[in-house]
N, C-alpha and C positions, 0 to 999 in steps of 0.2 A: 235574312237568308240571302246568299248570296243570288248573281242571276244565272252567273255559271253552272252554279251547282242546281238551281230550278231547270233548266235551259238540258242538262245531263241527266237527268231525272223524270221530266215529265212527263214521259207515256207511263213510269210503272209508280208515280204518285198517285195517277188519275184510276188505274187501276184499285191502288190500294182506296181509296176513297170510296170505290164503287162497292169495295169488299166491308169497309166501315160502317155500316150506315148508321148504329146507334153504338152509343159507349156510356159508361155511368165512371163519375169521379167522387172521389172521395169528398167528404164536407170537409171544405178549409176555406177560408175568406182569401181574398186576392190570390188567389187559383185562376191561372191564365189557359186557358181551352184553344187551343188554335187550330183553326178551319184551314184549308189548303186553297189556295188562289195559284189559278194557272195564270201567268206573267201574261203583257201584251207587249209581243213580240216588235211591234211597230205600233205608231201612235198617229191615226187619223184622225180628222175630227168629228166630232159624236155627231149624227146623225140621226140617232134614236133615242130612247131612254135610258138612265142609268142604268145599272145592272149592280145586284150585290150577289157575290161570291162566296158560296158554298161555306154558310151558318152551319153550326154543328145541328145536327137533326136532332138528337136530344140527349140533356141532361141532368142529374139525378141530385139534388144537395140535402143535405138535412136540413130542417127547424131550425131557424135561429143564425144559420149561416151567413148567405149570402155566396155571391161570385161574380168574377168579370170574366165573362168571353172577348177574346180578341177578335175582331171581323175583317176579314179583306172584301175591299170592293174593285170593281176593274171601271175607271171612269179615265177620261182623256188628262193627260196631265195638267195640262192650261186649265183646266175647268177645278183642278183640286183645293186650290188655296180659293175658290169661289162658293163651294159647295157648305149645305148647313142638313145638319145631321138632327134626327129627331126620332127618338124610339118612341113605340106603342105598345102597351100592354093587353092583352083580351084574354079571357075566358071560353075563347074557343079559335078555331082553325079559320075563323073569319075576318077578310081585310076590311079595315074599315071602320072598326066597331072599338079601336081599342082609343084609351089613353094615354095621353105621354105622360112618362115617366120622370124620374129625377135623372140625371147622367145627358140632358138634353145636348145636343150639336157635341155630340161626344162619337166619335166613328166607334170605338169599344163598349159593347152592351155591359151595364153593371146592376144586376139583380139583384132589388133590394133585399136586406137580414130580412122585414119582419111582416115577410109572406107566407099567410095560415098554409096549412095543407092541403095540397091539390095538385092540379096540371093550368100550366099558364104557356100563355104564349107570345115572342115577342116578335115583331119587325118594325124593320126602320124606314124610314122618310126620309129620302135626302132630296132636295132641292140646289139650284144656282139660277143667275139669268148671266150669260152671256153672247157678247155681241150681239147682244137687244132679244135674245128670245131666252126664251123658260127651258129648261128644262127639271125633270122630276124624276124619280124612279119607278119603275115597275116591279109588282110583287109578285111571285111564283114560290112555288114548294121552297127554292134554295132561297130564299130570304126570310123563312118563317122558321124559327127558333121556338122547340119545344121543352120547358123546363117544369120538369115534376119538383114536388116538397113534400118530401114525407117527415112524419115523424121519427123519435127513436126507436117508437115501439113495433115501426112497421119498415125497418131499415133496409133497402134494395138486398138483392141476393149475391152471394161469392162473390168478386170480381178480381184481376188480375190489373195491379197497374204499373205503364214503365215510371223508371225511376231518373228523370233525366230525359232527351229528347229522343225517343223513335229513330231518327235520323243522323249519324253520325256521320261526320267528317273526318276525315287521316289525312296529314300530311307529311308525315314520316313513316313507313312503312316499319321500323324499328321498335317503334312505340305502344304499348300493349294497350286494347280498348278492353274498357270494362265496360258491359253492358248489364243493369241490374234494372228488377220488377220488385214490387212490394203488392201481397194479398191484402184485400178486406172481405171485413164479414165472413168469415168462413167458422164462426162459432167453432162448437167443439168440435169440428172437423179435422184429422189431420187432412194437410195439403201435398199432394206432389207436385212436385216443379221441374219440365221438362224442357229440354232448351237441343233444338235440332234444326242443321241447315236446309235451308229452304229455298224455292222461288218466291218471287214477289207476293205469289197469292197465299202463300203461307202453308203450300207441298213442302213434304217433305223430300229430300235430294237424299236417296239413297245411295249415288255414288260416294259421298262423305260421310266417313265412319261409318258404311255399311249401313246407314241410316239406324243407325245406334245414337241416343240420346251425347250429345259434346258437353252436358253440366247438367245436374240434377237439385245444383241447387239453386239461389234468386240472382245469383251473377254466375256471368260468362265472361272471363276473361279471352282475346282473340290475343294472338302473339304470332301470326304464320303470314302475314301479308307479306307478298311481294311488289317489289314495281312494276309486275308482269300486269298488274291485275288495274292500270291507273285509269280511273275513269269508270272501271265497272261495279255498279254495285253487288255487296256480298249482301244476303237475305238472313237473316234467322229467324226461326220463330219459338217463341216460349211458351209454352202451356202450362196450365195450373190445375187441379183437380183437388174439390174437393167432395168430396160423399160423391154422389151422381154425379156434379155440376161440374164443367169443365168448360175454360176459358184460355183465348189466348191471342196473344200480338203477335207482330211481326215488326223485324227494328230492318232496316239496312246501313249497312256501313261502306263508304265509299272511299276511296287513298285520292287524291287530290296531289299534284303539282304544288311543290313552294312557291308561295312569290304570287300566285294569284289571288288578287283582289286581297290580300292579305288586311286590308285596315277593314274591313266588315267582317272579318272573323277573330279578331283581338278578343279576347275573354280572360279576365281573373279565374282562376281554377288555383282550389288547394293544392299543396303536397304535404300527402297523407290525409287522415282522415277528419273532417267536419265536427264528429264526435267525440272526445278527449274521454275515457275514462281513466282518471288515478287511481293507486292503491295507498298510495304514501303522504302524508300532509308536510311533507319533508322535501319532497319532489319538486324538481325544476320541470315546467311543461314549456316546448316549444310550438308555437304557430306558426305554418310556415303558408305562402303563396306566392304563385311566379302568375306574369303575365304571359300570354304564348302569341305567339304570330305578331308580336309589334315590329318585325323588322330591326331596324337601326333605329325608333324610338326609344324613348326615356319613359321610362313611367314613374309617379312620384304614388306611394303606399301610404296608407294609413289605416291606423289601427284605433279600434273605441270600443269602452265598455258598454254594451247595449242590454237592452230586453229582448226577449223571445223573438220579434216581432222585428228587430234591427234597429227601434230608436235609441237615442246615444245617451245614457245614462248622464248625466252633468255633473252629477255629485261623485265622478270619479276623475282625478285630473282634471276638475273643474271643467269638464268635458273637451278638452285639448286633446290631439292622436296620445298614446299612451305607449306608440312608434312611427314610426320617418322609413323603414325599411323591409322588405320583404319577410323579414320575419318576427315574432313578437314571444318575447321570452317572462313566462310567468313562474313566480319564487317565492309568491304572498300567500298559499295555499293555506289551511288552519283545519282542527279537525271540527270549528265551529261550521266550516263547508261541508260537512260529512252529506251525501245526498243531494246539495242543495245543488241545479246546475248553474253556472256562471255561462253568459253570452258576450264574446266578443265580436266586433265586425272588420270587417277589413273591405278598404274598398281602392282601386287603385286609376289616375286619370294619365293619358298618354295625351299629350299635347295638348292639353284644355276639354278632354272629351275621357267623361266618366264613365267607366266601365259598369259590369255590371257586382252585385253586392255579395258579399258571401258571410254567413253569418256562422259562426265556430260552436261550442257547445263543449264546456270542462266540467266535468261532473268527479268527485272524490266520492269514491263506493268504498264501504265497511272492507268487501272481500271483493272477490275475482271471483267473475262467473267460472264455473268446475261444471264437469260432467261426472257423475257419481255413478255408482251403482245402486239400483232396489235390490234388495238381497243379496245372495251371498254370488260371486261371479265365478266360484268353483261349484259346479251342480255334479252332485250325484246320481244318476237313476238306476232303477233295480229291476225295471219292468221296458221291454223292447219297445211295447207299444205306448208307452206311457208319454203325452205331451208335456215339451216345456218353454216355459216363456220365458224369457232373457227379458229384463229390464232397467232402463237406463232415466235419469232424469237430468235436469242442468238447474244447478242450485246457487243462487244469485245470479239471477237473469235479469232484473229487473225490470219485470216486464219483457223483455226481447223476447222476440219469436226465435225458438231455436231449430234449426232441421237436422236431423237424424238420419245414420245410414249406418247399415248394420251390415260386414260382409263375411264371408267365408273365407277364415285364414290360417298361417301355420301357426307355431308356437311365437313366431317373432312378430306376430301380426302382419303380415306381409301378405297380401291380399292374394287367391289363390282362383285365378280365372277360370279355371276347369267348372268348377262350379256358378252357375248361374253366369257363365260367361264373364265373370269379373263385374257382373252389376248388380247394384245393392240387393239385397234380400228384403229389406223391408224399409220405408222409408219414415217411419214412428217411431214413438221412444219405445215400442217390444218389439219382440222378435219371438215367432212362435216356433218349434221346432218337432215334426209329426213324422219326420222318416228312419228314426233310427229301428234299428237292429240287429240281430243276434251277433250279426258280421263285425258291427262296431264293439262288442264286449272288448272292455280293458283300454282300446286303442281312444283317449283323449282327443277330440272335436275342440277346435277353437274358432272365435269368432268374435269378428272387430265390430268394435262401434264407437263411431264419432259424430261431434255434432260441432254446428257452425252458427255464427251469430253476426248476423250483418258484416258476411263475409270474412270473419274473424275466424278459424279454428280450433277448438274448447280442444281438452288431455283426450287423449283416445283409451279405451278401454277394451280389456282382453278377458273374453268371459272362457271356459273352459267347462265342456259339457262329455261327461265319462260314465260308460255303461256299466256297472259293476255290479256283479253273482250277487254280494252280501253286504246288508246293510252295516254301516259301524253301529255300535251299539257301546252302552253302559254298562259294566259286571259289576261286580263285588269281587274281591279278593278276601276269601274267606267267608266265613259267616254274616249274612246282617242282620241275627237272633243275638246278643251277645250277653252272655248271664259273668257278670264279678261276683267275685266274694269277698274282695279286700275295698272296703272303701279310699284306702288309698293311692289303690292301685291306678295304672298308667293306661288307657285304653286309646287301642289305633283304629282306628276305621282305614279301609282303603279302599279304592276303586280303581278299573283301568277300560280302556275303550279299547274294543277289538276291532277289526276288520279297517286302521281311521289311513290304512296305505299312506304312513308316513308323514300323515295330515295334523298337524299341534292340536291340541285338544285344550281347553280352560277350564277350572275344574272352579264349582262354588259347592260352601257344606254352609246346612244354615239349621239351626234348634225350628223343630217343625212341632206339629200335633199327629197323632196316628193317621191322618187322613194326607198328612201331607203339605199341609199350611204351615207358613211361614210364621212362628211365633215371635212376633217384633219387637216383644219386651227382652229377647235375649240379644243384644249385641246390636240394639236400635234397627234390627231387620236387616244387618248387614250380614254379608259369608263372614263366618266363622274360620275359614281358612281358603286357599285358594288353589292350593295344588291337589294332585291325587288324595292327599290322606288329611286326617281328620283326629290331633291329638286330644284327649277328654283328659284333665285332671284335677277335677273339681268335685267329683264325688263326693259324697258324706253321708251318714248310716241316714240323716231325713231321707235321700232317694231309696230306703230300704223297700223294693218289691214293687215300688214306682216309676214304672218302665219311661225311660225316656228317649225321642226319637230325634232322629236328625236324620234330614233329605241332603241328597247331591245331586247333581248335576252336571254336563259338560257338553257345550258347545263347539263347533268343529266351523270354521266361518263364517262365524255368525247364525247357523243352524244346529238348534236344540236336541241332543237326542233324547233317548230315557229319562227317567227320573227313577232314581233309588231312594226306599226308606230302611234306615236302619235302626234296631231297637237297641238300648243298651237297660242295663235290669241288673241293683243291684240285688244280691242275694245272699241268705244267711251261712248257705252249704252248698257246695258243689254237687251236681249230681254228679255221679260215674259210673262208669262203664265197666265192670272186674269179672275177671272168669272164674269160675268153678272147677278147682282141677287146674291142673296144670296145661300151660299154653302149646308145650313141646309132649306131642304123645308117640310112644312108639306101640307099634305094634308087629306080634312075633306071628298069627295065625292069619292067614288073606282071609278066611272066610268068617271072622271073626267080625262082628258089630262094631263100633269105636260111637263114643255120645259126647259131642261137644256141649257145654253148655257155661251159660255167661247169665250176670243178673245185674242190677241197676242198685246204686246204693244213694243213698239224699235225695229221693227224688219229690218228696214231701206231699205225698198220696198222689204225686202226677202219674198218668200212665204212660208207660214204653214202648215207642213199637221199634221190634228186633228186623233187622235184616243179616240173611248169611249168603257170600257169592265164594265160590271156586274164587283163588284169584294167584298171584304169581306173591313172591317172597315179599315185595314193597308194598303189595294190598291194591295193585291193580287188579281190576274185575277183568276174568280171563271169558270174553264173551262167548267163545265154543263150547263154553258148558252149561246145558239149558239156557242159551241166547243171551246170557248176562244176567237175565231175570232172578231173583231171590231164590237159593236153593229150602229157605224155611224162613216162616214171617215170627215166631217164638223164641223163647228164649235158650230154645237146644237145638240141635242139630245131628241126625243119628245119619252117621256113611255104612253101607254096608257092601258097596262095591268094590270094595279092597279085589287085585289079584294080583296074581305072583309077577305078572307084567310092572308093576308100581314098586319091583322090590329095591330097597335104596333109595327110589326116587322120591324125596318129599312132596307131598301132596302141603298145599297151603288152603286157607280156609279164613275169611277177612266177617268178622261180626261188627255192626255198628248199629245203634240206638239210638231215637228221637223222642224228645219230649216240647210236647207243645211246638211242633217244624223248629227246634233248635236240635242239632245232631251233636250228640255226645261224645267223647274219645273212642277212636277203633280199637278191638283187639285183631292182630294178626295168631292163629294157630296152624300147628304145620303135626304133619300126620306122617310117620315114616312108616314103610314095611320092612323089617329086622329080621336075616335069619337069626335064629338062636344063638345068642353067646357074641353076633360079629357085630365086630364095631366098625361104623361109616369111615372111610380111608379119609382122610386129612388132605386139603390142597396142596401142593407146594409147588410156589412159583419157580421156574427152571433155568431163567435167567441169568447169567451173570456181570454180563456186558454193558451196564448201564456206569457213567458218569455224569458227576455234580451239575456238567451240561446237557444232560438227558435224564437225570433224574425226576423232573417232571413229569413226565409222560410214563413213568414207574406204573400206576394205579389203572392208567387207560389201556398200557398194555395187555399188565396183566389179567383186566377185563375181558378186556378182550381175547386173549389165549383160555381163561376158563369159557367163553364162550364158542370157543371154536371158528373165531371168526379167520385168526392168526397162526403162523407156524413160526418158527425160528429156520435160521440158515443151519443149526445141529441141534444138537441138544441142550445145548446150555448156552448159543450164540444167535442173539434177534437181529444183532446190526440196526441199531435204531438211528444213527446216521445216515444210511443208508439211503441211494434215493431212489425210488418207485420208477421200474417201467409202464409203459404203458401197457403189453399184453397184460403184465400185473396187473395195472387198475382196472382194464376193461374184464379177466376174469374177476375178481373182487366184486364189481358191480354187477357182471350177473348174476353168482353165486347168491347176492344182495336180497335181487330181484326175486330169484325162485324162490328165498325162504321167507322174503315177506309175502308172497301170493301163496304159502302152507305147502310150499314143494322140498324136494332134498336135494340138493346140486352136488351130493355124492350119485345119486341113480338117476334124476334127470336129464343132465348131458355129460355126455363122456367127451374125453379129452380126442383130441382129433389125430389122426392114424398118421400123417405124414406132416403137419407142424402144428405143435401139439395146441395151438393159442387158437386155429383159424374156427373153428366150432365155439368158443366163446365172442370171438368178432362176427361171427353170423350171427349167432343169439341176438346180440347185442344193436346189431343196425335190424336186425326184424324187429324187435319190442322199442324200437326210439329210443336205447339209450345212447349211442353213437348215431353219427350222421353217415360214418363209412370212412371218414376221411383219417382213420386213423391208421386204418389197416396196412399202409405201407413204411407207417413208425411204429412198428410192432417192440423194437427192442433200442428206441431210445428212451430219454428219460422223458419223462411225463410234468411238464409245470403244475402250479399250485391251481391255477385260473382253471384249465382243464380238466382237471382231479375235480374237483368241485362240480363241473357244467355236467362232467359225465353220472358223479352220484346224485346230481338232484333231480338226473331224470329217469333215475334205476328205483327210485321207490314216488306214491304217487305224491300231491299236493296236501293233499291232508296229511300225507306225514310229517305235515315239515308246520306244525299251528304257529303262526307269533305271539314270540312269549318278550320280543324286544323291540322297542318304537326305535327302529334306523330311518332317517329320513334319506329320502333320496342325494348321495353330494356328501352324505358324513362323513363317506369313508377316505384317508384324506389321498390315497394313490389307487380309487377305482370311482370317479367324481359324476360319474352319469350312469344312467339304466338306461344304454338305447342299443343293446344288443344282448346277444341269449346267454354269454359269459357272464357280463355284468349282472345283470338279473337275475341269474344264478349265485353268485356271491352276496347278494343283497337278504336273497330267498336265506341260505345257511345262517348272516350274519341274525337275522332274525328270527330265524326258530333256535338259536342257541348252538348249532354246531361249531360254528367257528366266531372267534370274539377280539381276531387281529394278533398281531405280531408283537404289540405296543400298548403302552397306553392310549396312544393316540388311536388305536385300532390298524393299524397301519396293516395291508392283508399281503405284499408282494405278489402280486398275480403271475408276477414272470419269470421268478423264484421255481427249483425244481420241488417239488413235494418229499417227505422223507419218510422214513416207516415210522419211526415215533408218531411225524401225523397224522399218517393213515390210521393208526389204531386209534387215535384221539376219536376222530373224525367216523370210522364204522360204530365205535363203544357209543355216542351221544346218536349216532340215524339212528341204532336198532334199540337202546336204555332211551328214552328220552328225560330218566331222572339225572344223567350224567351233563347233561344240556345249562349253558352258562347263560345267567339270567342279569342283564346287565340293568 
């Protein structure tokens, strides 16, 4: 150590000293412990006794170890080369009593490896005679060395140790210090590691960074020195914590002037890292090290293959350097190295005076340590209050301690200070998460997590946590009872996942047992198929009446949903379904009785159970009539509510039959009231203005106009070119609105007395189908994007089920959902209203809307059988 730098130091060493009193080291052999000796500033001659200077009070090594402490003594300098050194050993705190040891006329105590368990103690003896008299040392507290040996099974508690010296020197204010600590013993504890500027006694200096932690993790890099600052020490201090137990140092770091005393602080020091790990047995690895502060000296380098330990291997290069220069370049790698580490040394001498040694470390790993995810890093919840834990691991670590930090951030990972002040959330491989609610429904939480390995930083990871109404789930499409009668018929199974918000789904089908179980003699227990559907065509008359089963499955990020079991059965007859009587009944008398009835044919002594609902012409259940619920659970059905109100108007009537939970074909019957002799008038569409280029939209028109949804600009002219204003679309939408909430928008609002539109634009911003912002483009045209935004909010969310997986970015000219247009378009593209321009789907949102597609577009809201099922 320099004297300058002792001499500029010494009121806040002696401090810090006072602050030390005990510390425990790690078990390692030739581990140098150095005690703090305050200089003698002038040099009289000794008068008294020697004096030895501040032994470490105590420390802590394993079984089997060993260690040397370094010792300063303060003696007159004439008297040094005179002086004879002599340690004693005792078994307790008393002078006197001890024996000397091995390491005898050695100023540095070396404790012996193969000392049992306990507490020892040591001090030294020095002696000299000169100029004809004696002198001896005197013993006091700071000469008595207390050295504990424990075992492994009784190993000292947490501790915190630096990595490098406590005390750093700068002589370039340019030059970044690294300052690093390394934990022991902290078992299964995680650790935090806290690193805040300080005074000397190891306060925290709230003026710096607010007294907000400067690194959280085992190094602190400093990069902000100025020349302003030359001569005064900067303080840090690191703490460690782990369970209870909390530990910590204090380093200072000092900028020093070039050019002083420059040949006592010469050091070999790496560039780059000590530790080498390769990936590639193919790879060129360099070594590199510079000497620093030699001035205008020469240093001559050398490089050798050594062991762990720094001796020089022989038997490589016949132990000759293996380089002459600063750096050493290795290209002999093999994947026989796989694991194994290689040690090289390097060591470099500046004028006949050997520096000190550094010993390198190439190790070739299988793979590159990764930070992975546990689980799936898209989480779903369904429940506000429900906890979740975000989980992260680092896989090929090899052994390395990794530290973790978990923060709150946007979708780009971009760290989001508002929360937790921009400081980690948790500092372990989870991350718990207990404050959501109802407010977060739908709106996506993200959150970063990275980790670090002796300073290295591992791939960062984006986990993504979203509140969602409804869980995805597993269906069936169709039956999963399924009875053949042709053994050599073709049978599809299918499935589809609801609620998966655009999420890919993996589909496995596997030949099971009715319970469920994977029978592994069919297809060695492998899926059977791997998408939605599930083709069978291996049937033959042996499976006659031998139900056989096959499970699916499908996963959404690696999370399971459902399991489905479907039956397949083959059969000799079909059962069915057939009426009795004719399916079309009229009737001439309203108060007249009318008896439906239907019977079951092949059903091979099974029993039937009948259901009968009201329901509309395609055999939807029309739920206004007795709530949905079965108008009769038999095989008849007698109406006797006929009245003269019903006259003309088909009445429909839907029968369907179950045998064994397998549902048999429906019958549709339809009931008219007839006056006498009159026949039901015939449709005819009125149309005549369609071309080859509008003739598409032929079928949704005229849907539409039998529906009443549509007029024409006369009587035989639609204008399906034609493009939509906006008063247009915004009446259209609420007229929408009132007849799906069971109202009439002929008598519930009237057209408004002085322009004729403004009573449907007030409708309309009361019930949130507009925002308002339309009403001063009452009579321009209306784009495609906004036709859409306005009808998907004129009827509710449940009108609109997904019947088509669009993932978010399909559509190739509407590429994001991060506004209420978009979202809107997504919403139609998925329940089947609108299905693009193109093959490609292509939607032009900025395109005006036309009346062809408006009719498209009202016939699939209000029919949802009209709905394109991609």
């Amino acid at each position: 150590m320099r004297k300058t730098k002792l001499i500029a130091m010494l009121l806040c060493m002696t401090m810090i000293l006072a602050m030390t009193a005990s510390f425990t080291v790690s078990a390692a052999s030739d581990l140098f412990v150095s005690g703090i000796r305050v200089p003698v500033n002038d040099f009289q001659p000794i008068t008294q006794d020697i004096h030895i200077d501040y032994l470490p009070n105590e420390i802590a090594i394993e079984e089997g170890t060993g260690i040397t402490i370094r010792t300063y003594v303060d003696v007159d300098l004439m008297l040094s080369s005179n002086i004879k050194y002599q340690w004693c050993m005792t078994k307790s705190n008393i002078h006197g009593t001890g024996v000397a040891i091995v390491g005898a006329n050695a100023k540095d105590l070396t404790v012996p490896s193969n000392l049992a368990p306990g507490t020892y103690y040591f001090y030294l003896n020095m002696s000299c005679t000169f100029d004809g008299r004696n002198y001896s040392s005197d013993h006091s507290d700071a000469s008595l060395a207390k050295v504990i040996v424990y075992s492994a099974e009784d190993a000292p508690e947490f501790d915190i140790l630096p990595v490098g010296d406590t005390e750093v020197s700068v002589y370039d204010c340019e030059t970044p210090v690294t300052l690093q600590v390394k934990t022991v013993n902290a078992g299964d504890e995680d650790v935090v590691i806290l690193w805040h500027r300080s005074d000397e006694h190891g306060n925290i200096l709230t003026a710096y960074n607010g007294g907000n932690p400067v690194s959280t993790t085992n190094t602190l890099t400093i990069d902000d020195m100025t020349y302003d600052e030359m001569m005064v020490p900067r303080y840090y201090r690191c703490m460690a914590q782990a369970g209870d137990t909390m530990k910590y140092t204090v380093y200072s770091v000092t900028l020093y002037p070039m050019g002083v005393e420059v040949e006592d602080e010469m050091e070999l020091i790496p560039v780059g890292d000590l530790e080498v790990h390769v990936y590639d047995p193919e790879a060129t690895v360099t070594l590199q090290a510079e000497v620093i502060n030699a001035g205008d000296n020469y240093a001559d380098y050398q490089w050798y293959r050594c062991d762990e330990d720094g001796n020089i291997l022989k038997e490589y290069n016949y132990g000759h350097p293996l380089s002459m220069g600063n750096t050493l370049t290795i290209s002999d790698l093999s994947s026989d190295d796989t694991t194994v580490p290689r040690y090289y040394r390097c060591h470099a001498m500046v004028g006949g005076t050997m520096l000190n040694t550094l010993i390198y470390t190439v190790t070739l790993l299988e793979e590159r340590a990764a930070l992975v995810p546990v689980g799936d890093p898209e989480v779903n919840v369904y429940d506000p209050e429900a906890t979740v834990t975000l989980e992260a691991e680092v896989i090929n670590a090899d052994g390395r301690y990794a530290d973790f930090q978990w923060y709150r951030c946007d979708e780009d990972g971009n760290t989001l200070k508002e929360y937790n002040y921009g400081h980690p959330l948790s500092m372990g491989p989870s991350l718990t998460i207990s404050d959501l609610s109802a407010d977060d429904m739908l709106v996506p939480r993200y959150y970063r997590c990275h980790a670090m390995i002796g300073g290295t930083m591992l791939n960062t990871l984006i986990y993504t946590v979203t509140l969602r109404e409804e869980r995805a789930e597993l269906v069936p499409i169709g039956d999963p009872e399924v009875n053949v009668y042709d053994p050599e018929a073709t049978v599809t199974l299918q499935a589809e996942v609801i609620n998966a918000d655009g999420r890919y789904a993996d589909f496995q089908w596997y030949r099971c047992d009715e319970d469920g179980n994977i029978l592994k003699e069919f297809n060695y227990g492998h899926p059977l198929s791997m998408g939605n559907t599930l083709t069978i065509s291996d049937l033959s008359s042996d499976d006659m009446l031998a139900p056989r089963y096959y499970r699916c499955h499908a996963m959404i990020g690696g999370t399971m949903l459902n399991t489905l079991i479907y039956t397949v059965t083959l059969r000799e007859e079909r059962a069915a379904l057939v009426p009795v009587g004719d399916l079309e009944v009229s009737v001439y008398d309203p108060e007249a009785a009318v008896t439906l009835e239907a019977e079951v044919i092949n059903a091979d002594g099974r029993y039937a159970d009948f259901q009968w609902f009201r329901c509309d012409e395609d055999g939807n259940t029309l739920k206004e009539y007795n709530y949905g619920h079965p108008l009769s659970m038999g095989p008849s059905l007698t109406i006797s509510d006929l009245t003269s109100d019903d006259m003309l108007v088909p009445r429909y009537y839907r029968c369907h039959a179950m045998i064994g939970g397998t549902m048999l074909n429906t019958l549709i019957y339809s009931v008219t009231l007839n006056p006498m002799g009159v026949e039901e008038e015939e449709y005819v569409f009125p149309f005549t203005d369609f071309d080859p280029s509008t003739k598409w939209s032929l079928s949704y028109v005229e849907a539409a106009h039998q529906m009443g949804l549509i007029n024409g600009r006369n009587e035989t002219t639609y204008a399906p070119k034609d493009e939509l204003l906006v008063c247009e679309a915004v009446k259209l939408a609420v007229c929408m609105n009132i007849l799906y909430n069971g109202g009439n928008p002929n008598t519930d609002i009237q057209i408004g007395k002085e322009i004729w539109y403004s009573t449907y634009m007030a409708y309309a911003a009361e019930h949130g189908i507009t925002d308002g912002y339309l009403d001063d483009r009452a009579y321009e045209t209306i784009t495609r994007e906004e036709y859409v935004y306005i009808f998907s909010r004129a009827l509710p969310d449940e009108a609109f089920p997904v019947i088509n997986r669009i993932p978010a970015g399909s559509i190739p000219d509407v590429p994001n959902c991060e506004n209420n247009l978009e979202n809107a378009i997504y919403k139609f593209y998925r329940a089947g209203i609108t299905i693009g321009t193109d093959e490609k789907g292509t939607f032009n949102p900025n395109s005006n809307i036309t009346r062809a597609e408006v009719a498209t577009i009202l016939v699939r809201m209000m029919d949802p059988s009209f709905r394109a099922k991609k």
